[in-house]
N, C-alpha and C positions, 0 to 999 in steps of 0.2 A: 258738046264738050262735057257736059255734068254726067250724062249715062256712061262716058266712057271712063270718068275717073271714078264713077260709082263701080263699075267693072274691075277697074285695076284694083282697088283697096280690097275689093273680094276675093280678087286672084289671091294675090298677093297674103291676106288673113287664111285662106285655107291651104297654101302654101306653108306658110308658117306653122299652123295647126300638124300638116302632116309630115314636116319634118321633126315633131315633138313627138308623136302620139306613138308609146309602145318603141322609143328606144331605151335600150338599158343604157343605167349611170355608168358610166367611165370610170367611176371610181367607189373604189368601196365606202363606205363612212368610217370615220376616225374614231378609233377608242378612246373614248374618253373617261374611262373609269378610273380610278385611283392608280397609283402604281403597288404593283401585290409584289411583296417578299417571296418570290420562289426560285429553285434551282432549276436547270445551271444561273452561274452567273460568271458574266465577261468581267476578267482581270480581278475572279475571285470574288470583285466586291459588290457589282451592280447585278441587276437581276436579270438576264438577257431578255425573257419574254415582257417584261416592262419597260424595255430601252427601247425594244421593237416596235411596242408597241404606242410607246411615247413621240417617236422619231417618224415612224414608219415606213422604217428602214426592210430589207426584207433580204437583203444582199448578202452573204457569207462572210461570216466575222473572224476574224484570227487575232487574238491576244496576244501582246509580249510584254513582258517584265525585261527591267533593266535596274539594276541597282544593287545595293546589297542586304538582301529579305531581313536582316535582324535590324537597320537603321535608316534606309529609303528604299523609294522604289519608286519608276519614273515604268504607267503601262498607258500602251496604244492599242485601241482592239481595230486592227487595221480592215479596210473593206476593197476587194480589187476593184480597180479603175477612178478611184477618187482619195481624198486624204480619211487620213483615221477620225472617223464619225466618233471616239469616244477617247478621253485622256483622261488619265488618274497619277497623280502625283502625288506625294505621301514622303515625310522625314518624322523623326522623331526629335530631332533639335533644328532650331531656327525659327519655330511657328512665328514668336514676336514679331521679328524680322519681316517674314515671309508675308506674314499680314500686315504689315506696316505699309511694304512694298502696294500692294496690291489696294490699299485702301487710297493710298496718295493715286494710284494709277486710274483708281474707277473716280478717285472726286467728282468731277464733272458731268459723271452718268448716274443715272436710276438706279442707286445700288439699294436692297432689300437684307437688313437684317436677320438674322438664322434668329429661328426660337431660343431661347434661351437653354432650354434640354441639349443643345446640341453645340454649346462651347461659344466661342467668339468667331464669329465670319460674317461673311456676306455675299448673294447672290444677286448678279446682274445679267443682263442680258443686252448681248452690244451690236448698235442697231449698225450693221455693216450690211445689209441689202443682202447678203451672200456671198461675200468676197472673202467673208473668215468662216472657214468650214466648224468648226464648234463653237457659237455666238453663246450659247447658255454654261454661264461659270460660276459656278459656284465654290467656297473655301472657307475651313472650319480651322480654329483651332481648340484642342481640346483635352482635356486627360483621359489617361487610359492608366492605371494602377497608379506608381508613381515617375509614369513621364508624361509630358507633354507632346503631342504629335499635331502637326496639322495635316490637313489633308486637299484639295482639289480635287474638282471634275468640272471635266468641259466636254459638251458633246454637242451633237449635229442640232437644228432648227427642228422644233414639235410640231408635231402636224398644227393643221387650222381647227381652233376651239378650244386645244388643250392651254394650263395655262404652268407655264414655264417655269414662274417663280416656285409653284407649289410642286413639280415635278423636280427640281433642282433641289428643294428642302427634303421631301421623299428620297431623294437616290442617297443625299446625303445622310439621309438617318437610318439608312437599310446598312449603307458601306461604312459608317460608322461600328454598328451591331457585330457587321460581318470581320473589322478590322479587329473589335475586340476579340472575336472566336478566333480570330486566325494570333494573335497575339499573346493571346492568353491575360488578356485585364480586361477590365470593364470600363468603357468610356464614363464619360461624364461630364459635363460643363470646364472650362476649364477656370 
């Protein structure tokens, strides 16, 4: 009985050995470097090779605006066959409010305060297994010359290792930059 089960643990180990040995990864490894400010960028303000690379999304993006460009703007950068991987919302009046809303709404979750260079907000991350297609949200409110604007973004789940909070505070200090170029003020704390 004992040579045959020395037998089978043998089998069995160089079985296992040679379904290892000399197969390629399935998958590439995930960028995990900083998110880099560069063009183009999805809905104007985020950086697309940094949301791709954040997300590791790979799928064909289409951007839309809705609103009225001089006092909101509500954009999806849509992706076929699933919901829009990325949302940006944006007013220039209401921010109090709009954060008010949104702070009574995360109480009960891990919400992560914005550095102070980048206004009043806060980023969470909502642990929905997958069932809400953009779990990473984050929302600023802030000056830009003499108004006040807040902003939002919510986008699809970071690959494995990247870390979300600090990708959420990057996107929003790129599209902050980007809202001032596009605006014509300088943000600011608010």
């Amino acid at each position: 009985m004992r040579p045959l089960l020395v037998s089978a643990c043998v089998a069995v180990g160089l079985f296992v050995a040679g379904c290892e040995s000399g197969s390629p990864k399935a998958t590439p490894s995930a960028d995990l470097g900083p998110v880099a400010d560069n063009a183009p960028y999805l809905c104007d303000l985020v950086p697309e090779k940094a949301f791709r690379a954040v997300t590791g999304l790979t799928v064909a993006l289409n951007a839309y605006w809705s609103g009225v460009p001089t006092k909101n703007g509500l954009c999806l950068a849509h992706a076929k066959g699933r919901e829009a991987p990325l949302g940006i919302d944006w007013a220039f009046d209401g921010g109090d409010e709009i954060l008010g809303v949104q702070r009574t709404r995360w109480a009960k979750a891990a919400t992560h305060p914005l550095p102070a260079e980048l206004g009043s907000g806060l980023a969470v991350i909502n642990p929905s297994l997958g069932a809400v297609p953009r779990p990473n949200y984050v929302i600023s409110r802030f000056s830009c010359g003499k108004r006040r604007p807040w902003m939002s973004i919510d986008f699809a789940p970071v690959v494995r290792g990247r870390d979300a909070v600090r990708d959420m505070v990057d996107f929003m200090r790129i599209a902050e930059r980007r809202f001032g170029e596009i605006h014509k003020c300088t943000p600011r704390p608010s």
